[in-house]
C-alpha beads as a LAMMPS data file, in Angstrom:
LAMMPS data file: protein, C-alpha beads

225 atoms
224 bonds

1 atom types
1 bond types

-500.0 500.0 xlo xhi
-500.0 500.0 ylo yhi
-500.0 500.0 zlo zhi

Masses

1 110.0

Atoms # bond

1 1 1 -26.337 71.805 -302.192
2 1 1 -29.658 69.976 -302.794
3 1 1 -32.861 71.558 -303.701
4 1 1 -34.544 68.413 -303.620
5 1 1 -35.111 66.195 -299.792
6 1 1 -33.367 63.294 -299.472
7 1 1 -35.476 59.756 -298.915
8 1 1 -34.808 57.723 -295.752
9 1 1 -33.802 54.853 -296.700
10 1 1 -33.624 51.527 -294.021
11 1 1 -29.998 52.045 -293.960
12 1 1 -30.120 56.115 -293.603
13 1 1 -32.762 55.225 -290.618
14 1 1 -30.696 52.771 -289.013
15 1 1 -28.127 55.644 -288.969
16 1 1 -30.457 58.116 -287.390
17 1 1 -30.740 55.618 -284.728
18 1 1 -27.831 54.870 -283.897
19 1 1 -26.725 58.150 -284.350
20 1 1 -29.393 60.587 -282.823
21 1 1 -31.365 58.978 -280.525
22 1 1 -31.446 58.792 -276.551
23 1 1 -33.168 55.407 -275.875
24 1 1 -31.412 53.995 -273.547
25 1 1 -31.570 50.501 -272.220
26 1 1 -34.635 51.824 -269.646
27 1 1 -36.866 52.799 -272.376
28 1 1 -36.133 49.086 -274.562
29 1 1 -36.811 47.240 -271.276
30 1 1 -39.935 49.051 -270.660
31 1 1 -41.364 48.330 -274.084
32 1 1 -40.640 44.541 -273.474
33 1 1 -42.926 44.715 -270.308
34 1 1 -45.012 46.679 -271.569
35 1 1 -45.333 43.857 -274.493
36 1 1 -45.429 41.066 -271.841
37 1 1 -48.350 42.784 -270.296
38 1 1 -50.691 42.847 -273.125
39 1 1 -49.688 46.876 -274.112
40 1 1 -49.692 46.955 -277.876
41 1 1 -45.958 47.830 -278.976
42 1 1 -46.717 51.625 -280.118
43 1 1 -44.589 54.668 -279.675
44 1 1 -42.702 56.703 -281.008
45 1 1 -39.375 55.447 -282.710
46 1 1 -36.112 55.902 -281.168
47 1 1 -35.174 58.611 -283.666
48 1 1 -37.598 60.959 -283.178
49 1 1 -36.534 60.636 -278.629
50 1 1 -33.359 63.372 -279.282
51 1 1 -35.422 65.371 -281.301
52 1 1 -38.251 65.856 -279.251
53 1 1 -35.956 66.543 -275.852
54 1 1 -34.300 68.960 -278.346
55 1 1 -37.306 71.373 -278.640
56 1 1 -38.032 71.111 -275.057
57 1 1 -34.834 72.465 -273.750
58 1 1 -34.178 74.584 -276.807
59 1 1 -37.259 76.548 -275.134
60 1 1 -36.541 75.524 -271.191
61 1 1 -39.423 73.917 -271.255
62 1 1 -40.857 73.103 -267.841
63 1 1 -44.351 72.233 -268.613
64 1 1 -45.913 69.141 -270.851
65 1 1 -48.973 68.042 -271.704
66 1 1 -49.131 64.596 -273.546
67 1 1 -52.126 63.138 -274.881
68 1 1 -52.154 59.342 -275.551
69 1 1 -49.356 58.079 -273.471
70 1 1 -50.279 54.262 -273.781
71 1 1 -46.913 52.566 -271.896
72 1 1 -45.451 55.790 -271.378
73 1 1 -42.255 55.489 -273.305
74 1 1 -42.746 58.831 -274.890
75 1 1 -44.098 60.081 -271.526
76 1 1 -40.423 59.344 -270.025
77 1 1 -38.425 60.502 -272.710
78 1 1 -40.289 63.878 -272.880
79 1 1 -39.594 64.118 -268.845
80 1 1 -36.029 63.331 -268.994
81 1 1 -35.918 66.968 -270.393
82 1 1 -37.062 68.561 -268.024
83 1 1 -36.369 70.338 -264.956
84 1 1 -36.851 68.709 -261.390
85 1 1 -39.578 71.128 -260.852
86 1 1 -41.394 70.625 -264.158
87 1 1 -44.522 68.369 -265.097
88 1 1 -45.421 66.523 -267.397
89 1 1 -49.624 65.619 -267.688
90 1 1 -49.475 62.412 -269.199
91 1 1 -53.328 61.899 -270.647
92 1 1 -54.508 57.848 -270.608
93 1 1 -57.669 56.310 -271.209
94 1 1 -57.085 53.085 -270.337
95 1 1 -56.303 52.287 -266.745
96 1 1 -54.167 49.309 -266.746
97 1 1 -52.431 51.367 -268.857
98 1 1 -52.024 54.617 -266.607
99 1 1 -51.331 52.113 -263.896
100 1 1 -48.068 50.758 -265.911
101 1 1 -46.893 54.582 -266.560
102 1 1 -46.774 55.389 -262.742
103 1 1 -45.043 52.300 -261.705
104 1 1 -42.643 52.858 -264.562
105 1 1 -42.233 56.621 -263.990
106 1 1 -41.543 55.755 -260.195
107 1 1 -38.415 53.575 -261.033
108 1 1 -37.108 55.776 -263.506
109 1 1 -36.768 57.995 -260.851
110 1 1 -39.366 60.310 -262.333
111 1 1 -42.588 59.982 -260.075
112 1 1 -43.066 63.833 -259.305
113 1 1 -42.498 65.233 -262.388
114 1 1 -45.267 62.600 -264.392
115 1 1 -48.690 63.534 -263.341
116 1 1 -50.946 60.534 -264.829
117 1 1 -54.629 61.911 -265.714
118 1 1 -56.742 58.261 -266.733
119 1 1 -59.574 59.180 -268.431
120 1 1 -60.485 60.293 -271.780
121 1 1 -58.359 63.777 -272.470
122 1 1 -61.225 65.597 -273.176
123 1 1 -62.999 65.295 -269.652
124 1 1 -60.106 65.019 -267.388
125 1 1 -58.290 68.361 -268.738
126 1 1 -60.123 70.730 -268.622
127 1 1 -60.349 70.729 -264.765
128 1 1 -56.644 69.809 -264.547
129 1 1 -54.588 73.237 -262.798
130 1 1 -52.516 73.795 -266.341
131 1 1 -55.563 75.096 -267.854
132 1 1 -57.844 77.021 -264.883
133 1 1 -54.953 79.633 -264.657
134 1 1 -55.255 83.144 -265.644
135 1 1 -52.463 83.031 -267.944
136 1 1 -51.285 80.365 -270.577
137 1 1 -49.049 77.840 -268.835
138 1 1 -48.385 75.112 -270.698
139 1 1 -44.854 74.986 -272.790
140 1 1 -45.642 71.928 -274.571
141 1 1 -48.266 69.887 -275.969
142 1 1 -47.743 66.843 -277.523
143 1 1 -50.405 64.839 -279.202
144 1 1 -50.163 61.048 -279.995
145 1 1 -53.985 59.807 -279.665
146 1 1 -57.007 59.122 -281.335
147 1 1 -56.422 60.848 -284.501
148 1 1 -60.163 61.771 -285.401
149 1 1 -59.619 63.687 -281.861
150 1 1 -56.878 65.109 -282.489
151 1 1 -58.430 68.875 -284.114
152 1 1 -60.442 68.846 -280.916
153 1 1 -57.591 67.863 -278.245
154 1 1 -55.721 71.419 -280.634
155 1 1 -59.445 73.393 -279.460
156 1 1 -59.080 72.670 -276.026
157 1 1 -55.090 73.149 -275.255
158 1 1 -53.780 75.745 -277.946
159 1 1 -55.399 79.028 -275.784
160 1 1 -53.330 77.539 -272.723
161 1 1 -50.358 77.239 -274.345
162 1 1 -48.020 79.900 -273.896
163 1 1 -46.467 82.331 -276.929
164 1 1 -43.023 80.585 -277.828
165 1 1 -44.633 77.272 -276.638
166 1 1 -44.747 73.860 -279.205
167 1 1 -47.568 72.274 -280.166
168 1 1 -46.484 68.542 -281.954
169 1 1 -48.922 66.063 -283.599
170 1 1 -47.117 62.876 -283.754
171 1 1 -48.161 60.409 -287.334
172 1 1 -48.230 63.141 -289.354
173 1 1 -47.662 61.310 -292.154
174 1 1 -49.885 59.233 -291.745
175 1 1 -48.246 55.648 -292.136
176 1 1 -47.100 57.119 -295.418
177 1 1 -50.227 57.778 -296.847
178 1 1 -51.194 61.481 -295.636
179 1 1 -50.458 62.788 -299.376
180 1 1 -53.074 60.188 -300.565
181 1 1 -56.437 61.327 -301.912
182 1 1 -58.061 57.596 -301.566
183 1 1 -55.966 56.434 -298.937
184 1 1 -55.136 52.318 -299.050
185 1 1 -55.322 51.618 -295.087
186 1 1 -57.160 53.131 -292.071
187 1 1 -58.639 56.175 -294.789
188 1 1 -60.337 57.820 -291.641
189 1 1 -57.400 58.467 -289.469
190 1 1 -55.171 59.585 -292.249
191 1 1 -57.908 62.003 -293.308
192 1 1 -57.895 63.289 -290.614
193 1 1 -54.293 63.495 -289.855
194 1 1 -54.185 65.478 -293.045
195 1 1 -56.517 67.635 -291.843
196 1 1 -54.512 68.473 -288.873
197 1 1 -51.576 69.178 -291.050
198 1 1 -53.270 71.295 -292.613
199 1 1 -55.172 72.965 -289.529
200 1 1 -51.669 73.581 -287.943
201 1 1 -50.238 74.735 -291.048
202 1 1 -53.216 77.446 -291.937
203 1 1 -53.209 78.793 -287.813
204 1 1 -51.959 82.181 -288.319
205 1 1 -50.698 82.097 -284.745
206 1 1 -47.928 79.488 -285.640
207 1 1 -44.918 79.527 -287.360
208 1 1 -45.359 75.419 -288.390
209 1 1 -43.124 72.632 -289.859
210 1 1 -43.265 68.817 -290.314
211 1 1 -40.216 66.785 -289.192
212 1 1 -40.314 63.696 -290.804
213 1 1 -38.517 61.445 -288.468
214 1 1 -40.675 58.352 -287.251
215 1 1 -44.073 58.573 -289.082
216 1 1 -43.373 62.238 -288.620
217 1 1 -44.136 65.286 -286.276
218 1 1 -45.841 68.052 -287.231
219 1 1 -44.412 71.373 -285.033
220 1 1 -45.770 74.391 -284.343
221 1 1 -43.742 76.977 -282.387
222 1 1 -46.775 79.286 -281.351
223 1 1 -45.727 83.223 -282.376
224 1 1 -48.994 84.902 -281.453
225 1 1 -51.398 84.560 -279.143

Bonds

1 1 1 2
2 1 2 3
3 1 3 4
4 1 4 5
5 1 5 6
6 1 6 7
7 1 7 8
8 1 8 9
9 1 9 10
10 1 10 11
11 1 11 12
12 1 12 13
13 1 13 14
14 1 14 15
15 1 15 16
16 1 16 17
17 1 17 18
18 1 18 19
19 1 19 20
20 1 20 21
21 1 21 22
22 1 22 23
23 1 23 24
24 1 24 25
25 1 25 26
26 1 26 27
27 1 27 28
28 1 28 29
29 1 29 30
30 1 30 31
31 1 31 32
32 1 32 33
33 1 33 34
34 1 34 35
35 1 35 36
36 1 36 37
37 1 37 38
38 1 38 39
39 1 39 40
40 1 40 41
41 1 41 42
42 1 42 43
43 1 43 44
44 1 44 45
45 1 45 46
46 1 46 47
47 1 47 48
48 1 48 49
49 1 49 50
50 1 50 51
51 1 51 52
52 1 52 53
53 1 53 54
54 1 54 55
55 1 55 56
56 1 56 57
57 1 57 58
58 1 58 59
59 1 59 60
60 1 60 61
61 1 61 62
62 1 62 63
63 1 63 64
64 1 64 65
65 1 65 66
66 1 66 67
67 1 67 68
68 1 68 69
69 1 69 70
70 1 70 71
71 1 71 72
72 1 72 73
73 1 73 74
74 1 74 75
75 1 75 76
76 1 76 77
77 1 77 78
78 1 78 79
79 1 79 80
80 1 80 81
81 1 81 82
82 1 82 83
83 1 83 84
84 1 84 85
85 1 85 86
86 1 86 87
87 1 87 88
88 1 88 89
89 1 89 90
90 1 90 91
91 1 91 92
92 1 92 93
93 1 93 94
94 1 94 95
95 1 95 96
96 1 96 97
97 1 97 98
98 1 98 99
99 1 99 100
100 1 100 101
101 1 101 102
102 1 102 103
103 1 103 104
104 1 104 105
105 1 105 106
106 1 106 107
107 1 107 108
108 1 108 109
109 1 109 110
110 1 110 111
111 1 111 112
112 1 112 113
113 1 113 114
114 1 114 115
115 1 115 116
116 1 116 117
117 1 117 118
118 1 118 119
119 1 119 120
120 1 120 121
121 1 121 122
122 1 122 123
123 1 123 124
124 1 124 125
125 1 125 126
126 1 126 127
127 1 127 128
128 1 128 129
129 1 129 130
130 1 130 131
131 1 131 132
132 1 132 133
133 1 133 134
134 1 134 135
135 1 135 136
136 1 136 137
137 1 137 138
138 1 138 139
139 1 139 140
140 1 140 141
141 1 141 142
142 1 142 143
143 1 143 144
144 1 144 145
145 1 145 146
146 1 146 147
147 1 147 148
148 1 148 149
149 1 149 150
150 1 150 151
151 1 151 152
152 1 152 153
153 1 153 154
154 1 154 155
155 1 155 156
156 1 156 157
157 1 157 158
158 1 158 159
159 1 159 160
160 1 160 161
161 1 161 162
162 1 162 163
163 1 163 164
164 1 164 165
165 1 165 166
166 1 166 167
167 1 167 168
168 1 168 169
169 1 169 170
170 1 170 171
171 1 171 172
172 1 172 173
173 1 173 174
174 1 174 175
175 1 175 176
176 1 176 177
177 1 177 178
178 1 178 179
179 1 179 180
180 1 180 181
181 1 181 182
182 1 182 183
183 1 183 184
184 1 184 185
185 1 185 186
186 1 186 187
187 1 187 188
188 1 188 189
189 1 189 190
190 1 190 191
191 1 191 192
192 1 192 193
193 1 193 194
194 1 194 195
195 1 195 196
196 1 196 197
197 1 197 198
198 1 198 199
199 1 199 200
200 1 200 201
201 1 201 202
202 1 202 203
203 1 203 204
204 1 204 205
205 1 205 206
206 1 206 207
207 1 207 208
208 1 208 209
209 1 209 210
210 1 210 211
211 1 211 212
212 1 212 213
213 1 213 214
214 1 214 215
215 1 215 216
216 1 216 217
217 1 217 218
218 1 218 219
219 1 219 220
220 1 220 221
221 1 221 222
222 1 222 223
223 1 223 224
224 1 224 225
């Protein structure tokens, strides 16, 4: 019994890895082309991939919207838990970069269930079909973009997403520095990735946690409408 967290050391992360992850030799190859193409090497780390299909099928999820998909490694790991009927909206600005998502969501076999949207995420939603419907319909949202965006990208999508849906901010720890008053690197993003920690934490209509695997996730299982 502990009443105190344990750190994460390199070697207790190396462990995680090797241990609880599902990338697979797919998702390393796809980073190396995407790194061969000019794609900065971001995404999320290979320990956070279980964790994430975890929540999704812990709530059958069927229905995903992603925003900042860059390569689309996350894009394909969150659609590997899917159904064959379910969706995922992957959001990208950048078109060589939405371009390099559908070709590599076609050979992994997953071409109708990742719908590419390139264009900023704040124009190209709100006419998407996930959010004109009468009801909430999305099951998950997860949010790995622009991080000064990122309180506005939680505006637009939390009233679609369905009660017992997830809402996940991805960096919420900002590189380390989210606890930081005068933060040392980047001070505007991890501002305001605080201030999305502490927006998700403070929304009455979810039950919220921070999962500190990668640069950590901040969850939200919405209870309320």
């Amino acid at each position: 019994m502990s009443v105190t967290s344990t750190p994460l050391t390199p070697e207790l992360t190396d462990y995680l890895r090797s241990s609880f992850s599902t990338e697979d030799d797919f998702l390393r190859d796809l980073n190396s082309q995407a790194a061969v193409s000019g794609i900065p090497d971001i995404h999320i780390a290979s320990e956070q991939t279980a964790c994430l299909q975890l929540l999704l099928r812990s709530i059958n999820a069927r229905t995903v919207v992603e925003v900042g998909s860059l390569a689309g490694y996350s894009t394909i790991v969150l659609a590997r838990a899917l159904p064959p009927d379910g969706i995922v909206v992957a959001c990208e600005k950048d078109p060589r970069h939405a371009a390099f998502i559908r070709e590599k969501a076609a050979e992994a076999g997953l071409g109708s269930v990742i719908d590419v949207l390139q264009g900023a995420a704040l124009d190209t939603l709100p006419s998407h079909a996930l959010l004109t419907q009468s009801e909430p319909s999305i099951d998950v949202v997860f949010i790995d973009a622009d991080k000064p965006n990122y309180q506005n990208y939680y505006d637009l999508l939390v009233p679609h997403v369905r009660v017992g849906g997830f809402v996940i901010g991805d960096n919420a720890l900002a590189w380390g520095q989210v606890h930081m008053a005068d933060p040392e690197n980047e001070p505007k993003n991890v501002r305001a990735l605080r201030a999305f920690n502490d927006r998700m934490s403070s929304d009455p209509r979810f039950l919220t946690t921070l999962i500190p695997l990668g640069d950590g996730m901040v969850v939200g299982l919405k209870v309320s409408a």
